[in-house]
VMD Tcl script that draws the C-alpha trace (Angstrom):
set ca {
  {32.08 73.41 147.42}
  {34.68 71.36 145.13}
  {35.80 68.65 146.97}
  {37.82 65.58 145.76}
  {35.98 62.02 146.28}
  {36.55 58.32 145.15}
  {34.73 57.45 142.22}
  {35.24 54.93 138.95}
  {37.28 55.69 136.40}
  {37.64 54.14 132.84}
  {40.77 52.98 131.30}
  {41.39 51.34 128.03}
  {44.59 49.27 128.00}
  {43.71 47.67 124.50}
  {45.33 49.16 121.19}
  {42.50 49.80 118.70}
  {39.52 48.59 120.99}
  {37.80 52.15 120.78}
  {38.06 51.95 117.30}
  {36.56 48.37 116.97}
  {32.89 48.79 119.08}
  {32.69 52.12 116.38}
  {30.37 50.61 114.01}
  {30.88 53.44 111.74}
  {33.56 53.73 109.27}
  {33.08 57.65 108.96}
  {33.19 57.73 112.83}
  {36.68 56.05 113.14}
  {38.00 58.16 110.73}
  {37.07 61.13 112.51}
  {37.86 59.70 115.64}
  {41.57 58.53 113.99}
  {42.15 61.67 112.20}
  {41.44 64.23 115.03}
  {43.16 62.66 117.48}
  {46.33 63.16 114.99}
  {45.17 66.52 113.66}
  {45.37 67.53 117.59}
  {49.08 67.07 118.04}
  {50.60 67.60 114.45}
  {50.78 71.33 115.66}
  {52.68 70.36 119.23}
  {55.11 68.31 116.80}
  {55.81 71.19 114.25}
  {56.14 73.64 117.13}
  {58.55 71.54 119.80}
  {61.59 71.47 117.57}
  {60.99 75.26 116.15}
  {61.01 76.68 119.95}
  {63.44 73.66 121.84}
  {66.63 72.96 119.21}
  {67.20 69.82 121.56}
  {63.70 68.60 120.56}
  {65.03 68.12 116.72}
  {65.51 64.78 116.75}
  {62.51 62.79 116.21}
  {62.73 60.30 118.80}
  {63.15 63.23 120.88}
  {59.67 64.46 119.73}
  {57.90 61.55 119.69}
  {58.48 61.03 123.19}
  {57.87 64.79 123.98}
  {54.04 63.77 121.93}
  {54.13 60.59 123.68}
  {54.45 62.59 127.43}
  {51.49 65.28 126.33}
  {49.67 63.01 125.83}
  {49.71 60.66 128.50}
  {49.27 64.01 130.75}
  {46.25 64.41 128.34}
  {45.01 61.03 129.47}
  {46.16 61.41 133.26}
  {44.08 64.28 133.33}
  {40.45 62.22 131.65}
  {41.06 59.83 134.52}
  {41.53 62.30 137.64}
  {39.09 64.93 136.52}
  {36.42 64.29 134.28}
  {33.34 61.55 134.62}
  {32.28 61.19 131.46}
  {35.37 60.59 129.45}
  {37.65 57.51 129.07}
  {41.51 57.31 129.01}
  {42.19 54.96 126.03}
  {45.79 53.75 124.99}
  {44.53 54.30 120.84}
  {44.86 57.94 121.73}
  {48.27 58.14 123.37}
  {48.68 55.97 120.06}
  {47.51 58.36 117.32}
  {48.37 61.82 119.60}
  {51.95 60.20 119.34}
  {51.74 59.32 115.63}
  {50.32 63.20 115.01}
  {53.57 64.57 117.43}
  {55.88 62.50 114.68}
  {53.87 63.81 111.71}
  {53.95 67.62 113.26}
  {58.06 66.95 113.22}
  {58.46 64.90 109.53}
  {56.62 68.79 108.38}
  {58.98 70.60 110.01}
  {61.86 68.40 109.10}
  {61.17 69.11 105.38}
  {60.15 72.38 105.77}
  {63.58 73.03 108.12}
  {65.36 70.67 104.89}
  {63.48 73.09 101.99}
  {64.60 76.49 103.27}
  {68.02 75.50 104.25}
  {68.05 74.37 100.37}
  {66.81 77.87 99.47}
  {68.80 79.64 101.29}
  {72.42 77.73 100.21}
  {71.52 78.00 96.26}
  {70.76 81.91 96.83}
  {74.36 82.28 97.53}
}
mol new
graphics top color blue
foreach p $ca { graphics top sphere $p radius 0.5 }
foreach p [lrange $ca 0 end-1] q [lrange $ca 1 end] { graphics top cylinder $p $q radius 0.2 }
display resetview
């Protein structure tokens, strides 16, 4: 039986705190990086499916929103994980990246395409 009951939950309102009780440098970097790696691919995608998305505030909010639904979610239904606000941070910065690569790649065939004619 799955039933819904109060319990604890663990929320991290401080930007970088996660990163500072890591003692490790290797371990922040991991931790940085694949929090970005994770939404570079939402970023590139968004603007190729949704031509309103191709602005980049546009996505960065859109990466801002996944992400805080990511977060939502670690509060209501897990026990063992904890919402932080250094991943809506990086998830956002990855959502921005995902964009600036399809920016320039949008930019680089455009260019192709107008000096083949």
């Amino acid at each position: 039986m799955v039933g819904l009951y109060p319990r604890p939950f663990s929320v991290d309102f401080y930007l970088f705190a996660e990163l500072r009780r890591m003692t490790d440098i290797k371990l922040q970097l991991y931790y940085s990086v694949a929090n970005i790696a994770m939404t570079v691919p939402f970023g590139l995608l968004i603007p190729m499916l949704y031509p309103f998305a191709r602005k980049i505030y546009i996505t960065g909010l859109l990466g801002l929103s996944f992400s805080l639904i990511i977060e939502l979610a670690q509060v209501l239904f897990t026990t063992t994980r904890t919402a932080t606000v250094d991943d809506l941070f990086f998830n956002t910065v990855g959502a921005i990246m995902g964009y600036c690569c399809f920016y320039l790649g949008n930019r680089s065939i455009r260019n192709h395409l107008s000096n083949k004619k």
